[in-house]
C-alpha positions as CSV (number, residue, x, y, z in Angstrom):
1,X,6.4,-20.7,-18.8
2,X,2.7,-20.1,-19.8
3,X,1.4,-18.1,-16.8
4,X,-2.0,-16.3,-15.8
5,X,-2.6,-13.2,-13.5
6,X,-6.4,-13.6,-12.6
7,X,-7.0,-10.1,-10.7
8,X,-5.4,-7.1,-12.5
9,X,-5.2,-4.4,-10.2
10,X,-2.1,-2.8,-8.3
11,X,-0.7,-6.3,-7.6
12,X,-1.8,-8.5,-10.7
13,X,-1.5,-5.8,-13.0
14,X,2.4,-5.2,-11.6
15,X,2.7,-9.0,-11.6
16,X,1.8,-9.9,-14.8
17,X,4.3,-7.4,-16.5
18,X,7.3,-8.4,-14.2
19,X,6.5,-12.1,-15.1
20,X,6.9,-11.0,-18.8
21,X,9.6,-9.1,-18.1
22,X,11.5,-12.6,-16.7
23,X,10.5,-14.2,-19.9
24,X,6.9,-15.9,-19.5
25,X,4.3,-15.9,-21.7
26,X,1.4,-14.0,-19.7
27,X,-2.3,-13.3,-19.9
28,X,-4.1,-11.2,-16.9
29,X,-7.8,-11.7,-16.8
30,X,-10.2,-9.2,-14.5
31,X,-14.2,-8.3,-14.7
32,X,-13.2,-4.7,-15.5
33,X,-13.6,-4.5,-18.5
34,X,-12.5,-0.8,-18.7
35,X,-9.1,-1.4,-17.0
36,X,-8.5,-4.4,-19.1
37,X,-8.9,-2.0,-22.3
38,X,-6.3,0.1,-20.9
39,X,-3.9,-2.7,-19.5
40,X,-4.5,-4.4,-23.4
41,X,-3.3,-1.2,-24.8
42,X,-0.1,-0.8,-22.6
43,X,-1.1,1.9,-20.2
44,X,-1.3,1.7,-16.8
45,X,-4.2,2.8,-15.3
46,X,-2.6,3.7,-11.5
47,X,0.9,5.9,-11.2
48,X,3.3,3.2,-10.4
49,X,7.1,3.6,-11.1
50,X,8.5,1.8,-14.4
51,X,4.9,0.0,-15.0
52,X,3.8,2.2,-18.4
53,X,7.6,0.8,-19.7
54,X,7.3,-2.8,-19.3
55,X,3.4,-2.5,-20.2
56,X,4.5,-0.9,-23.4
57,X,7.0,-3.7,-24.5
58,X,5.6,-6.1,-23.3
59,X,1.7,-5.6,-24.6
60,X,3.9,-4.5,-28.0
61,X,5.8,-7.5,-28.4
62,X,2.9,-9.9,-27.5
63,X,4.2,-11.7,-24.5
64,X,1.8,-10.1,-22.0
65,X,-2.1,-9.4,-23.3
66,X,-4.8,-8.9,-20.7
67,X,-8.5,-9.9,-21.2
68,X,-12.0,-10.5,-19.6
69,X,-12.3,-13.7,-21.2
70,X,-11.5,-16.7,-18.7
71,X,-11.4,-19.5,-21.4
72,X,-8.1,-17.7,-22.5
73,X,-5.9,-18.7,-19.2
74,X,-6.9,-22.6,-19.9
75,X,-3.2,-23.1,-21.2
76,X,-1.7,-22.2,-18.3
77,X,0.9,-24.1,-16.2
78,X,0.7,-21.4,-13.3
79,X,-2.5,-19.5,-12.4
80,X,-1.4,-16.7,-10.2
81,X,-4.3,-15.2,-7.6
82,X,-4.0,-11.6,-7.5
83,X,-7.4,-10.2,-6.3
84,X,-8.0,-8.3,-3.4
85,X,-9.0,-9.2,-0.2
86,X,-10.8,-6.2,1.5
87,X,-11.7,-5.4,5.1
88,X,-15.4,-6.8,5.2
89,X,-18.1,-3.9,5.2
90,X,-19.1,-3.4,9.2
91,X,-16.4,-6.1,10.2
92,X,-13.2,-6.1,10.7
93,X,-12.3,-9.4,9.0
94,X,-11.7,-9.9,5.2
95,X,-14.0,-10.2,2.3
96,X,-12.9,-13.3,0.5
97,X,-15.3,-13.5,-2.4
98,X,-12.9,-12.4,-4.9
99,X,-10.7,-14.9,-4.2
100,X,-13.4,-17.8,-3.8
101,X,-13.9,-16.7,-7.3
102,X,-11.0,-16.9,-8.8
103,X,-10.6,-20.0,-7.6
104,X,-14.3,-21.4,-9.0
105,X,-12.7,-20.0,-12.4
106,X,-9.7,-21.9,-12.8
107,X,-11.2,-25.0,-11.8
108,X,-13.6,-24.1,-14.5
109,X,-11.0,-23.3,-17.6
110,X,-8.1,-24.9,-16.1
111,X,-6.9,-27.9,-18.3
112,X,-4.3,-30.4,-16.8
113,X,-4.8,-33.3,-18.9
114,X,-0.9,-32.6,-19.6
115,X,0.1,-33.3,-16.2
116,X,-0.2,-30.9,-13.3
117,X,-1.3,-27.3,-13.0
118,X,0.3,-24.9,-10.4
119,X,-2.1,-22.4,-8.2
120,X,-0.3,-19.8,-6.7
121,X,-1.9,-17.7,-4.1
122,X,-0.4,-14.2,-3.9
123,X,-3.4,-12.2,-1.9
124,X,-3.4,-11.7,1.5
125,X,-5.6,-13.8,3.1
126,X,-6.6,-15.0,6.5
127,X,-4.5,-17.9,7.9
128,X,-6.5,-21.2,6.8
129,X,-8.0,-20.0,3.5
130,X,-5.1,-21.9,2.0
131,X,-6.0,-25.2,3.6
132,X,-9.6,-24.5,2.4
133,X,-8.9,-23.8,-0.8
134,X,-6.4,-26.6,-1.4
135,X,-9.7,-28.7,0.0
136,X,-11.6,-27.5,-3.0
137,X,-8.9,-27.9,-6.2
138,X,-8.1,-31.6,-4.6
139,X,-12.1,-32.2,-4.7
140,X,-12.4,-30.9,-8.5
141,X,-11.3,-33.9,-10.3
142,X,-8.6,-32.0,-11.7
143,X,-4.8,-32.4,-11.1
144,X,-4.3,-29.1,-9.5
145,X,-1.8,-28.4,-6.9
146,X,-1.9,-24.8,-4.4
147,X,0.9,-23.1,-3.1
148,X,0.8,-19.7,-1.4
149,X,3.7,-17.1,-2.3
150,X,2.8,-13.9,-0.4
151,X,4.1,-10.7,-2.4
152,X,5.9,-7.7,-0.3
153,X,5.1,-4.9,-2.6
154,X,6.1,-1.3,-1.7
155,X,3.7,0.8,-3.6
156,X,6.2,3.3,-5.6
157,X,8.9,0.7,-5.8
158,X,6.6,-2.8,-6.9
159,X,8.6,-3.3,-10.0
160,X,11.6,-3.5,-8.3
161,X,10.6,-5.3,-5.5
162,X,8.8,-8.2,-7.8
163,X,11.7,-8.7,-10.1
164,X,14.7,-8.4,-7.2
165,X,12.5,-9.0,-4.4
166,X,14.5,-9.0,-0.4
167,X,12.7,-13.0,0.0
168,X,10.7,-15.3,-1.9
169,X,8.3,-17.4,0.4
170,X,6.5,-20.9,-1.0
171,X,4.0,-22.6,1.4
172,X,3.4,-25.9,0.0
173,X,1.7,-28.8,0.5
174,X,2.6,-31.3,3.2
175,X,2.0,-34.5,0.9
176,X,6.0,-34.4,-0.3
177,X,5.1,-35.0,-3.6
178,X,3.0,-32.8,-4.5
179,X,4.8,-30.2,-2.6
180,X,7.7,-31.1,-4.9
181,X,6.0,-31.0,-7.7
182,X,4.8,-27.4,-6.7
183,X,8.8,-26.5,-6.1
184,X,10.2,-27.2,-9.1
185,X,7.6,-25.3,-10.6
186,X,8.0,-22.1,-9.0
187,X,11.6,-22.4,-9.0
188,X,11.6,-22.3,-12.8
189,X,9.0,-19.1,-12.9
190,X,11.5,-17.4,-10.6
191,X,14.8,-18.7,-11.7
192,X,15.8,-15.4,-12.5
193,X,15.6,-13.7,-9.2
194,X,16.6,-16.9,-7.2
195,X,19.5,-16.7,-9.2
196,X,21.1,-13.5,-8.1
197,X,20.6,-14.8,-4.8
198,X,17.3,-14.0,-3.3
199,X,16.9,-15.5,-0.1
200,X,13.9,-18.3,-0.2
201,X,12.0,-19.7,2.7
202,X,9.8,-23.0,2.5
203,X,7.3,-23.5,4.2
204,X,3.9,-25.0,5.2
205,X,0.6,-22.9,4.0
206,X,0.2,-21.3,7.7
207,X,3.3,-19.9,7.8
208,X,3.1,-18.9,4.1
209,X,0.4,-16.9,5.0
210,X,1.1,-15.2,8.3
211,X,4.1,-14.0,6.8
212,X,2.9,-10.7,5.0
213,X,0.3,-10.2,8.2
214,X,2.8,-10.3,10.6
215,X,5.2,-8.2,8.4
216,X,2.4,-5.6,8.0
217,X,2.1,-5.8,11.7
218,X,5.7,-5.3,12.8
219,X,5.9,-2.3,10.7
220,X,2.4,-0.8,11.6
221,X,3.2,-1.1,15.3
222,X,6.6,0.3,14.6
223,X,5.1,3.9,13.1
224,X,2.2,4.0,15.7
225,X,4.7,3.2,18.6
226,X,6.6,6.5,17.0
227,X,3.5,8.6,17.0
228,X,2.9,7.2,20.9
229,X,6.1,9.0,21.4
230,X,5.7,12.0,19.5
231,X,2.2,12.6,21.6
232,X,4.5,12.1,24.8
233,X,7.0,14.6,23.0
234,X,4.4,17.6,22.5
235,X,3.4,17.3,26.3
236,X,7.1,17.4,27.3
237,X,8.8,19.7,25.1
238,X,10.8,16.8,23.8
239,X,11.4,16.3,19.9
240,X,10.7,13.1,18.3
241,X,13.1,13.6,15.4
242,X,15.8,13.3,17.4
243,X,14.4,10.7,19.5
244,X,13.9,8.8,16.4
245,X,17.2,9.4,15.3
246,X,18.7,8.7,19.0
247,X,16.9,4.9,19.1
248,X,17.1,4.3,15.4
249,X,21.2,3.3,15.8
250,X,20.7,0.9,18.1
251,X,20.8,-2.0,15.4
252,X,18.0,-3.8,16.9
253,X,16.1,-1.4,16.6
254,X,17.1,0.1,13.4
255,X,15.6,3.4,11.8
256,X,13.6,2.9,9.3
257,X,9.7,3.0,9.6
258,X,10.4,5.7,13.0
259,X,9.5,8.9,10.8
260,X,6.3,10.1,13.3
261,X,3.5,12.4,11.4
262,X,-0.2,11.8,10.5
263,X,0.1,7.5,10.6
264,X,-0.4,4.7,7.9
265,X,-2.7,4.2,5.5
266,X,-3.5,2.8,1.8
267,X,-4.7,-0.6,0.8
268,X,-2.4,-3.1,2.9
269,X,-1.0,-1.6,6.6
270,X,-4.9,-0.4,7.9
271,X,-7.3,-3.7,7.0
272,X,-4.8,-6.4,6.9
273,X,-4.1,-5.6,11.1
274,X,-7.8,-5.4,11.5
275,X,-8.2,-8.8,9.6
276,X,-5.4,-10.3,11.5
277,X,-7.4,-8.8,14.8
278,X,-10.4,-11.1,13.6
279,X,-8.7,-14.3,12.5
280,X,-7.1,-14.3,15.9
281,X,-10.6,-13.9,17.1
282,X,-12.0,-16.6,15.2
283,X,-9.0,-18.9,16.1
284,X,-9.5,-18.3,19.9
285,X,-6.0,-16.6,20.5
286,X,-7.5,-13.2,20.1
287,X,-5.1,-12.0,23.1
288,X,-2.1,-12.7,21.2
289,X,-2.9,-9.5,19.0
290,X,-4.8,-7.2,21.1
291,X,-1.9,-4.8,21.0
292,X,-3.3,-4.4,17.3
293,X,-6.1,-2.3,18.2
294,X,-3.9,0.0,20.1
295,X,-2.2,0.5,17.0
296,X,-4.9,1.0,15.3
297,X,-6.4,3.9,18.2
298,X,-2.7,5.5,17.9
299,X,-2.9,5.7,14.2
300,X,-6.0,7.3,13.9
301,X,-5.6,9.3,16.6
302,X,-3.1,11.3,14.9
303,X,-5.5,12.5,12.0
304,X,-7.3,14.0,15.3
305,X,-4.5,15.6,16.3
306,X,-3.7,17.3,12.7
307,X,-6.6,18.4,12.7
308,X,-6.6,20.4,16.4
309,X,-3.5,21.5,15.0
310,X,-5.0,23.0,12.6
311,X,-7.5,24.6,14.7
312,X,-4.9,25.9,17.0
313,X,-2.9,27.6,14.1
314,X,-5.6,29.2,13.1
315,X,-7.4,30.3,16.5
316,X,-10.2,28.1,16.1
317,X,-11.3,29.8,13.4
318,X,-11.6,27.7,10.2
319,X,-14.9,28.9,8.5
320,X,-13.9,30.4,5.5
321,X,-10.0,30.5,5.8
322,X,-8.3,29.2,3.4
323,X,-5.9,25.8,3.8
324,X,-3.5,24.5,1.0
325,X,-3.1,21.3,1.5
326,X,0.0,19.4,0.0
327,X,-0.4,16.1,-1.1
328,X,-3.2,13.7,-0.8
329,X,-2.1,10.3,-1.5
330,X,-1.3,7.8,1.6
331,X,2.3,8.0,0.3
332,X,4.4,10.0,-2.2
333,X,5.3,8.4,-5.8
334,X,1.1,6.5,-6.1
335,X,-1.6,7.8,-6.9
336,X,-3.5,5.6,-4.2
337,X,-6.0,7.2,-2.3
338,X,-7.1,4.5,-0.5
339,X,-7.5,5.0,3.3
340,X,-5.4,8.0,2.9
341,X,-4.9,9.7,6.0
342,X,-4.5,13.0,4.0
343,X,-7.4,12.8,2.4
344,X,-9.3,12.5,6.2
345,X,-8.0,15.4,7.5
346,X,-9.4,17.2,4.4
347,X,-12.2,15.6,4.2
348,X,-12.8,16.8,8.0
349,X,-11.4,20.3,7.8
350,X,-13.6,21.1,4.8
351,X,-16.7,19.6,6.5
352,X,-15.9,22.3,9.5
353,X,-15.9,25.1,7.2
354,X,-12.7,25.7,6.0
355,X,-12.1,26.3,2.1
356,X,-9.6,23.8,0.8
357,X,-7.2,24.2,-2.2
358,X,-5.3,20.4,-2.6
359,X,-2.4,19.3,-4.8
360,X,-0.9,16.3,-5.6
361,X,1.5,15.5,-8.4
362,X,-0.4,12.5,-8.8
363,X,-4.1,11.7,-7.8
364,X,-5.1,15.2,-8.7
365,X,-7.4,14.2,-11.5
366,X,-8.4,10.8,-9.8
367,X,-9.4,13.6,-6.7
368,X,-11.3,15.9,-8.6
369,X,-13.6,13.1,-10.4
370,X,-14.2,11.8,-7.0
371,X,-14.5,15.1,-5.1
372,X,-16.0,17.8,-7.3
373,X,-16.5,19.9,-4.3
374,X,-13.0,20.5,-3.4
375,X,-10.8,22.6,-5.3
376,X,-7.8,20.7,-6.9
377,X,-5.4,23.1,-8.7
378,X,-2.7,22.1,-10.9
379,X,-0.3,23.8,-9.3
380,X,1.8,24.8,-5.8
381,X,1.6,28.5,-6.2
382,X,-2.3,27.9,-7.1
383,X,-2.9,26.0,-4.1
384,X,-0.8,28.6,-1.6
385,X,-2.3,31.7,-3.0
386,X,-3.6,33.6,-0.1
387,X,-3.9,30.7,2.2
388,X,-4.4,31.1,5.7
389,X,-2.5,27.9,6.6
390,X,-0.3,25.7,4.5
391,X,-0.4,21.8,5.5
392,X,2.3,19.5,4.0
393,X,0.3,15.8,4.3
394,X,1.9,13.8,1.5
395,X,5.9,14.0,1.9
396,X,6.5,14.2,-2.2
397,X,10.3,15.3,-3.1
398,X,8.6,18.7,-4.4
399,X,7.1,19.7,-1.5
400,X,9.9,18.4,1.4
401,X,12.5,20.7,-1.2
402,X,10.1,24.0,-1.3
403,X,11.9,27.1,-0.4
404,X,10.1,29.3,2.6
405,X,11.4,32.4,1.7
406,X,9.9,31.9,-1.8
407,X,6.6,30.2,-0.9
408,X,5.8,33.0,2.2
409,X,5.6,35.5,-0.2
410,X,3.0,33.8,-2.0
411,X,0.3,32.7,0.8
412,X,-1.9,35.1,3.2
413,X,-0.7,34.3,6.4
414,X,2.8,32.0,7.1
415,X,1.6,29.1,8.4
416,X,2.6,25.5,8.2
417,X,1.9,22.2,9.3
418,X,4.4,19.6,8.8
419,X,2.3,16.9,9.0
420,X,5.0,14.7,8.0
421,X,7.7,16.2,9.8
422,X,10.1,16.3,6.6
423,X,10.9,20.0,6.9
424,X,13.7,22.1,8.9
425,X,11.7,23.8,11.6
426,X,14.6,26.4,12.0
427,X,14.6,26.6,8.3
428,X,11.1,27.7,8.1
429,X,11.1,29.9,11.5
430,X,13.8,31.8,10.1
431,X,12.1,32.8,6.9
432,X,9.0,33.8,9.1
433,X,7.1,31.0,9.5
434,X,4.9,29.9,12.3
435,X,6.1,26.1,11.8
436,X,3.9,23.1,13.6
437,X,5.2,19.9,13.6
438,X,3.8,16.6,14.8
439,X,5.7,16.0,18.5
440,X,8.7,18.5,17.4
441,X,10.1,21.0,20.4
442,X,11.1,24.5,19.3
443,X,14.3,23.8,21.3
444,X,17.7,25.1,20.0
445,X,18.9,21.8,20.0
């Protein structure tokens, strides 16, 4: 099929090259001119797992190109909407201007005098916009029909989970026709995947649409209900490993998403719970997700509490001592530092005094452009050199596999905060360390 990606960042820019990769012809259009250079030249300009490969055949062999130019999707059959949708500035509620946008735009290039034109919405957007939107294509004197197919992304695993996704979700139309019509259409785009078996849920543009929120939701609430207990572990003695480990085989409870440690962040868990808080608001069932902002308090509470811990390892003393702090993104394997709660707690133990030495196997040149003031070496043994206090934020394979009784030769006093709790305390207490966790006992057990 003849497909457009109008958005090209993490989502469109992954989009587009899977959609190649299951045989469509594709064209992603964004305003950023200097990503679209990049993208045109097959590289990829975030650190995402098996994107530079398909860039590189793909943007080689002519099937995927990428451009600023909107009058080149007019051939499409399927205009996908990948923008994003970010928390407003000073609300808590979405900023929808990017999509509004991309909507004006294929109305404007759009050509259906071949028969019908498919808009898929893949953003996440507050529950309604669909309806609204589907309001202005029907009032644009062109045959185009909207669906809304949420994506479920895992940042570090995208490929992967767009070209053998767990579901595939359509909301479609209620006039049977059309929605028919919209069917077929994206049953050919994803006949690949739906053919090994992918499950597929149809359903109305509500549900289409509370799907990812909801999702987002469940799992937020899951990691701050973890860090609830890890608080009540620290003022018990209890250990919220086990604990996790202990309610995580009970099958309906299961244990993934129960790892406790310094909470969620990036670009999806954080404002899509806050804009889910203000739709509700908006829709006069505000109640029904008031929970959310106790989620919310838990989550950021813990970046408090990493940082007292910090204070407390090092006797309230952090002027001038020296902190290595491992890993910066919100999550190992991206280079994403968006609402990163690593990046917090540096940001706040710098601005108390303390002099900061921060690696990441990723976003250290990214950090560096964007904080000149911290020190970002290229290396572990740079970044531990001397250091008062060593503070694992960002659980990447090569800092959960360090070796203490390597690494406490190296650093000025052996101290470490697990902030991710991925390390053996005994382990580390063995080899010497003075070993915080976040809600871990220093029981034999």
């Amino acid at each position: 099929m003849r497909v457009s990606v109008i958005g090209c960042g993490y989502l469109g820019a992954v989009h587009a090259a899977c959609m190649a990769e299951l045989g469509h012809d594709v064209v992603g259009l964004d305003v950023d001119e200097a990503k679209i250079e990049k993208l045109a030249r097959g590289i990829a300009p975030f650190h995402e797992a098996g994107l530079p490969q398909l860039l590189e055949k793909h943007v080689g062999s002519g099937r995927l190109r990428f451009t600023t130019d909107a009058r080149e999707i007019a051939d499409a059959q399927i205009h996908f909407i990948g923008v994003g949708t970010p928390q407003r500035q000073g609300h808590l509620g979405a900023d929808m201007r990017y999509v509004d946008s991309a909507i004006e735009t294929i109305i404007e290039h759009a050509v259906t005098t071949d028969g019908p034109v498919l808009v898929s919405g893949k953003s996440t957007v507050p529950v309604g916009t669909a309806q609204r939107l589907a309001g202005r294509l029907d009032g644009s004197g062109k045959d185009l029909i909207l669906a809304w197919n949420p994506e479920f992304l895992r940042e570090g695993y995208a490929v992967k989970d767009t070209l053998h996704p767990d579901r595939i979700v359509y909301g479609l139309p209620e006039d049977r026709e059309r929605g028919e019509t919209a069917k077929a259409m994206l049953d050919e785009c994803y006949a690949t995947p739906l053919a090994e078996g992918t499950p597929l849920v149809v359903s109305n543009y509500p549900t289409a649409e509370l799907v990812k929120v909801a999702a987002n939701s469940f799992l937020a609430t899951k990691i701050s209900f973890i860090n609830a207990m890890a608080e009540l572990c620290d003022a018990t003695g209890g250990d919220v490993t086990r604990l996790a480990e202990a309610i995580g085989y009970d099958d309906r409870i299961g244990p993934k998403f129960l790892q406790a440690g310094i909470g969620f962040g990036g670009g999806c868990l954080p404002k899509d719970i806050r804009a889910f808080m203000a739709r509700a608001g908006e829709l006069g069932v505000d109640q029904a997700l008031t929970f959310l902002r106790e989620v919310d308090t838990i989550n950021l509470r813990r970046r408090d509490l990493a940082v007292e811990l910090a204070e407390n390892a090092l006797k309230d003393r952090l002027v001038g001592k020296k902190i290595a702090v491992l890993g910066i993104t919100f999550k190992p394997d991206t280079d994403d530092l968006r609402d990163s709660p690593a990046l917090d707690i540096a940001t706040r133990l710098w601005a108390r005094g303390a002099e900061l030495a921060v690696v990441d196997p990723a976003a250290g040149p990214e950090l560096r452009e964007r904080r000149p003031d911290l020190t970002v070496p290229e290396t572990v043994d740079e970044a531990v050199a001397g250091a008062d206090l060593v503070m694992i934020l960002t659980p990447w394979k090569e800092f959960v596999e360090l070796d203490p009784a390597v690494l406490i030769g190296k650093v000025g006093t052996p101290n470490i905060i697990d902030g991710r709790n991925v390390l053996d305390p005994k382990r580390w207490r063995d080899a010497g360390w003075n070993y915080y966790g976040m809600g871990r006992s220093e029981s034999i057990w």
